[in-house]
C-alpha positions in Angstrom: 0.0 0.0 0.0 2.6 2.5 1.2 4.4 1.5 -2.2 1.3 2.9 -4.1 0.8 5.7 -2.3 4.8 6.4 -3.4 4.1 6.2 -6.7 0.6 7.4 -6.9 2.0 11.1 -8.1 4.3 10.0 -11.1 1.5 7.5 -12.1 -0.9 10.8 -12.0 1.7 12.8 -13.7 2.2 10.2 -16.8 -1.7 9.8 -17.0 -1.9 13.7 -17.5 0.9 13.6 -19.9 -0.4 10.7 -22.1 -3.9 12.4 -21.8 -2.5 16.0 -22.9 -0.6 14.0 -25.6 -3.7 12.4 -26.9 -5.7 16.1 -26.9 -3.0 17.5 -28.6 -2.7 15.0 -31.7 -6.6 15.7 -32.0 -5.8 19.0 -33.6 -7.8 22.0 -33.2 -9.6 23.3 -30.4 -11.6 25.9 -29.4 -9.6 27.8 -26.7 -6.4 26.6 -27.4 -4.5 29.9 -26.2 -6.9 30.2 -22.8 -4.1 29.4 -20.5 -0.9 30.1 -22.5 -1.8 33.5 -24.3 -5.1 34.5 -22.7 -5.3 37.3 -24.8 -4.5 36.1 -28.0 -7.6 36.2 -29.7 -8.5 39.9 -28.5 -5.5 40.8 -29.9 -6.4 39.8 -33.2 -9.6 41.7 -33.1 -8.2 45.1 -32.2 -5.8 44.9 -34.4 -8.5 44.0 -37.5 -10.9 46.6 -35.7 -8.1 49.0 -36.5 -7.0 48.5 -39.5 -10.5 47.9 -40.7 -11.5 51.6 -39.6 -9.2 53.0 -41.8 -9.1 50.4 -45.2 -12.4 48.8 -44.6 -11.0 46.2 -48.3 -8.8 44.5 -45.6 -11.9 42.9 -44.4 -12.7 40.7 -47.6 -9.0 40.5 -48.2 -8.5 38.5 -44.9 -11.4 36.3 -45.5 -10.2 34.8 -49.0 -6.5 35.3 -48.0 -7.5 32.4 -45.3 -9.5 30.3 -47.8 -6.3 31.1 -50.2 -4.0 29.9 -47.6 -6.1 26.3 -47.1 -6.9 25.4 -50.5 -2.8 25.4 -51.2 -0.8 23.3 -48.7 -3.8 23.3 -45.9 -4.7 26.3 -43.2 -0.6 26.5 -42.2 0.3 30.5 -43.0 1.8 29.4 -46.2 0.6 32.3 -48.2 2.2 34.7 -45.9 5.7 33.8 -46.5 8.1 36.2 -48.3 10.8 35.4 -51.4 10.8 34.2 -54.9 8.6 32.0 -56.2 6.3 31.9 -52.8 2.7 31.7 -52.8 2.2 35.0 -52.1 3.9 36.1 -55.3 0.9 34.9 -57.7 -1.3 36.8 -59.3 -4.3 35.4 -57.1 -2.4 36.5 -53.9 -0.5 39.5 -55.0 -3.8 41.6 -54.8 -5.2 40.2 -51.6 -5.6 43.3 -49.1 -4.5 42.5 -45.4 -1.1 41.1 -45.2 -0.2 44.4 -42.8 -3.2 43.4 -40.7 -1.5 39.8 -39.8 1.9 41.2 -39.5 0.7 44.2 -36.9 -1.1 41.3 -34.8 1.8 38.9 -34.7 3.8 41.2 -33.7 1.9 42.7 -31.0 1.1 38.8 -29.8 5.0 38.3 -29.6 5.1 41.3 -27.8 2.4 39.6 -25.2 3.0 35.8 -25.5 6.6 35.3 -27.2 6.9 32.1 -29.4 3.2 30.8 -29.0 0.4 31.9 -31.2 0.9 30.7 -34.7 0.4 32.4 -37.7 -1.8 30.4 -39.6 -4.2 30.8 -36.4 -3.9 34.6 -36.6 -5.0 34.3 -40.4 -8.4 32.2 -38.9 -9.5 34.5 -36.2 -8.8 37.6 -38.6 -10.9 35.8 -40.8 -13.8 35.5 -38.7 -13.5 39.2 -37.3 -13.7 40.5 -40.7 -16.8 38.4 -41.1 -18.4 40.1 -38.0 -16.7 43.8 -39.0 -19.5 43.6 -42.1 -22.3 42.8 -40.2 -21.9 38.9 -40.2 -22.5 36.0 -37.0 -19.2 35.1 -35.6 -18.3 31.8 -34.6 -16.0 29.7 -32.5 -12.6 29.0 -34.1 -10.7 26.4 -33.5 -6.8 27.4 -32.8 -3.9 25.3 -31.9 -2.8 24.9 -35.6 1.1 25.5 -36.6 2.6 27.4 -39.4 3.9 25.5 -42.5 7.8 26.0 -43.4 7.2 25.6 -47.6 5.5 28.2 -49.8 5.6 27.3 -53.6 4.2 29.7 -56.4 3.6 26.2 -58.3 1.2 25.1 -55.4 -1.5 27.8 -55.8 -2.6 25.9 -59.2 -4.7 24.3 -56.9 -7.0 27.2 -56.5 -10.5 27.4 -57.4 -10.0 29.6 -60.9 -13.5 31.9 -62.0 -13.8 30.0 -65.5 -13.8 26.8 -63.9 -16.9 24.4 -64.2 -18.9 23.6 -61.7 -17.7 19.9 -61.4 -14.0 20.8 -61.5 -14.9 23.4 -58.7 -16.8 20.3 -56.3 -14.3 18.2 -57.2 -11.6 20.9 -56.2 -13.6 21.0 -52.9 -14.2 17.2 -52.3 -10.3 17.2 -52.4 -10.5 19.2 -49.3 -13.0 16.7 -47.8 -15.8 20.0 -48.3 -19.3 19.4 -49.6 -21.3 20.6 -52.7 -22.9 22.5 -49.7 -19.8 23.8 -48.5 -18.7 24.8 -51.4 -21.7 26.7 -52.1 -21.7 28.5 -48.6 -18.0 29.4 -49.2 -18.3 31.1 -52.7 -21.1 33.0 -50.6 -18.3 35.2 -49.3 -17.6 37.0 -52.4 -20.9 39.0 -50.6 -18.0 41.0 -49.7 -14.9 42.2 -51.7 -14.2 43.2 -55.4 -13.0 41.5 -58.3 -10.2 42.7 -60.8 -12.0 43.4 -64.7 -9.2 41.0 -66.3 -10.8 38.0 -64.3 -14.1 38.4 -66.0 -14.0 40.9 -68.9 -13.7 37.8 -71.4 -17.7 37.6 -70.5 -18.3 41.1 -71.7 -17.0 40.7 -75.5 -17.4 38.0 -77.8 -18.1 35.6 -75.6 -20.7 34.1 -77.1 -22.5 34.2 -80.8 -26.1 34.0 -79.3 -26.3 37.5 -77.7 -26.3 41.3 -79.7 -23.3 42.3 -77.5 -21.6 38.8 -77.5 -21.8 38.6 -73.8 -22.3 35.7 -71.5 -26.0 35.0 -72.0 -26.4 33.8 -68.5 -25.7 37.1 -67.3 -29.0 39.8 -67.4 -28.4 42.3 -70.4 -28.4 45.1 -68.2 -25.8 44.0 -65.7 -23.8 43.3 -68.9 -23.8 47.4 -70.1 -23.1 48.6 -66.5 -20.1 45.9 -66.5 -18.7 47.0 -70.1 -19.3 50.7 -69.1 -17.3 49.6 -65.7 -14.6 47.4 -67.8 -14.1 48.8 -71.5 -12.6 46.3 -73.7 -9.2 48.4 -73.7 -9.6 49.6 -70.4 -7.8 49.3 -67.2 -7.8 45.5 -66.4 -6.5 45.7 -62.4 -9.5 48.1 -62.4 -12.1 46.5 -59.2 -15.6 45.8 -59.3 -18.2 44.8 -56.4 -18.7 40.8 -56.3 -22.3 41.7 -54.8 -23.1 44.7 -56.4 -25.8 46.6 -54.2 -24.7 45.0 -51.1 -20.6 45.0 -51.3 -19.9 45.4 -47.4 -22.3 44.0 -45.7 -22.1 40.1 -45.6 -25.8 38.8 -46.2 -27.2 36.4 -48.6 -27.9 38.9 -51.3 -24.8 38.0 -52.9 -27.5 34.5 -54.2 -30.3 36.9 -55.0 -27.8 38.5 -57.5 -27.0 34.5 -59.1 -30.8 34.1 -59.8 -31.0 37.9 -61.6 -28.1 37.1 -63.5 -25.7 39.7 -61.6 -22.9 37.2 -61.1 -19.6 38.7 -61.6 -17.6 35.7 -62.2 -18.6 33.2 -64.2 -17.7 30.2 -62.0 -20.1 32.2 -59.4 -22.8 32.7 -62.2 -22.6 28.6 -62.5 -24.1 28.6 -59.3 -26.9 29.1 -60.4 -27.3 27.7 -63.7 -25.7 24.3 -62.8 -29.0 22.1 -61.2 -26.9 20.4 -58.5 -25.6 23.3 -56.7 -28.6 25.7 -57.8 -30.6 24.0 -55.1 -28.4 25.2 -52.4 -28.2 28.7 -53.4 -32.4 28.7 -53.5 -32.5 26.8 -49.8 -30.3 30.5 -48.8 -33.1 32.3 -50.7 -35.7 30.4 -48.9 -37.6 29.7 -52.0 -40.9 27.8 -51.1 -41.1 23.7 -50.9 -37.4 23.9 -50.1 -35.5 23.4 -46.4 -34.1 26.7 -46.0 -30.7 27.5 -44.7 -29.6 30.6 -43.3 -26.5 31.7 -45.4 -24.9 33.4 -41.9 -25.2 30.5 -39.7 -24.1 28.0 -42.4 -21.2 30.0 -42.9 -19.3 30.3 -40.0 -19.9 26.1 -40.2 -17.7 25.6 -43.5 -15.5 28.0 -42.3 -14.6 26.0 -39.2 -14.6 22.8 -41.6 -12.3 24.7 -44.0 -9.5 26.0 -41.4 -9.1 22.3 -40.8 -7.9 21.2 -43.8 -4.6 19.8 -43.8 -3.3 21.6 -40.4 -0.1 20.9 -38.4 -0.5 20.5 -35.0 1.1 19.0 -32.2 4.9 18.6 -32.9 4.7 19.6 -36.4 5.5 23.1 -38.2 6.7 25.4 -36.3 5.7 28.5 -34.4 7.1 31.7 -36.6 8.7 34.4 -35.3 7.2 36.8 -38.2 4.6 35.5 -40.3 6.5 36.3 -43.4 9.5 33.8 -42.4 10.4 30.3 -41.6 12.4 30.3 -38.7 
């Protein structure tokens, strides 16, 4: 007995060990930072609050800088790394607004909690507070992921592109282990943000042989005049244009009442629509009659936490950067 009571306390101590061992490998968690960097997640919404304030494009330049940062090597800060040839040197990421935003936080959390909030867990929580800066639900985010130490231009290939088809873009998602839903609900976040003409001027002119102006003749006719007025043939192709026009910064589900008038932007968004497997979703969000309906908000912040999973290091893996914009 006396024997057991000796060893009662290292027994105890490799039980807790063996059991924090076993949460870790799970991956994620909701509160990850509540003991070690209490404030972490504060931190991160000041500093968006801020910056938001005075550029309020950082906002929908977070968001798809996150869902950028999964669909590439999984939700491990890739994106945000500096040098030739990196992700963040593409086209698709070159014009993302924000990078600042995650620098000013991880610096401030070194500042407060040296060597323990990651990077790729700043880019979640900035994602989510950029949500709820236009007037979207907020959710819980799982942290406790660790940032990646490769970033390859090659790699963002991988990216959803606005001229592909719908099944390239589901099977693009089912890659990611994300539903025809999800993948739905996602696109829903161009309810925010703007789009360069050169991704979807091709739609404007001599697109098509069916239509007077040879436009896209899914898109309404006179969406298609304010576009070419917008983006002239010759015209200035980095020029932006509102994804959601009417509603550009506030995130709602008008963004899917603008697919059923024909006001989609991008074509892959417009497919949305006309494609009959995901056209169903986008009516459930519009609550069309004799259909479940979903409520675009609350199924949001959903794939959103299913999407910042994908592919994350936890545990033992990565690393914990220094700054976001370097392997250590």
């Amino acid at each position: 007995m006396g024997a057991s009571f000796i060893h009662t306390p290292t027994l105890f101590f490799l039980w807790f060990s063996m059991a924090a061992a076993l949460v870790q490998g799970q991956g994620t968690r909701v509160g990850f930072y509540s003991r070690t960097c209490p404030q972490a997640e504060s931190i991160v919404q000041k500093t968006v609050q801020s910056h938001f304030q005075s550029n309020p494009a950082i906002a929908p330049g977070l968001l798809r800088m996150h869902f950028h940062d999964c669909f590439v090597r999984g939700c491990d800060a890739s994106i945000l790394i500096n040098g030739t040839s990196t992700e963040k040197t593409t086209v698709p990421n070159s014009l993302i607004n924000g990078y600042d935003v995650i620098d000013d936080a991880k610096t401030q959390l070194e500042a407060a909690c040296p060597g323990v909030v990651s990077c790729a867990d700043i880019l979640a929580l900035a994602a989510r507070d950029s949500v709820v800066l236009t007037k979207g639900l907020t959710w819980k985010v799982p942290t406790g992921r660790r940032d990646g130490r490769v970033s390859l231009a090659s790699d963002v290939n991988n990216l959803p592109s606005p001229r592909d088809s719908i099944e390239a873009q589901k099977q693009k998602f089912a890659d990611k282990g994300l539903t025809d839903q999800d993948l739905v609900t996602l696109v829903g976040g161009h309810t925010i943000g703007t789009s360069a003409c050169q991704f979807f001027s091709y739609r404007l002119y001599n697109f098509s042989t069916t239509t007077a102006n040879g436009a896209d003749p899914s898109m309404d006719a006179t969406f298609v005049t304010q576009l070419q007025a917008l983006c002239p043939a010759d015209g200035d192709g980095s020029r932006r244009i509102a994804l959601d026009t009417g509603s550009s910064n506030t995130f709602d589900a008008s963004f899917f009442t603008n697919l059923k008038n024909g006001r989609g932007v991008l074509e892959s968004d417009q497919k949305l629509w006309t494609d009959a497997s995901t056209k169903t979703f986008v009516q459930r969000f519009l609550g069309v009659r004799g259909l479940l309906g979903l409520n675009f908000n609350v199924e949001f912040g959903r794939s959103m936490v299913r999407m910042s999973n994908i592919g994350v290091q936890t545990g033992t893996e990565g690393e914990i950067r220094r700054v976001c914009t370097a392997i250590n």
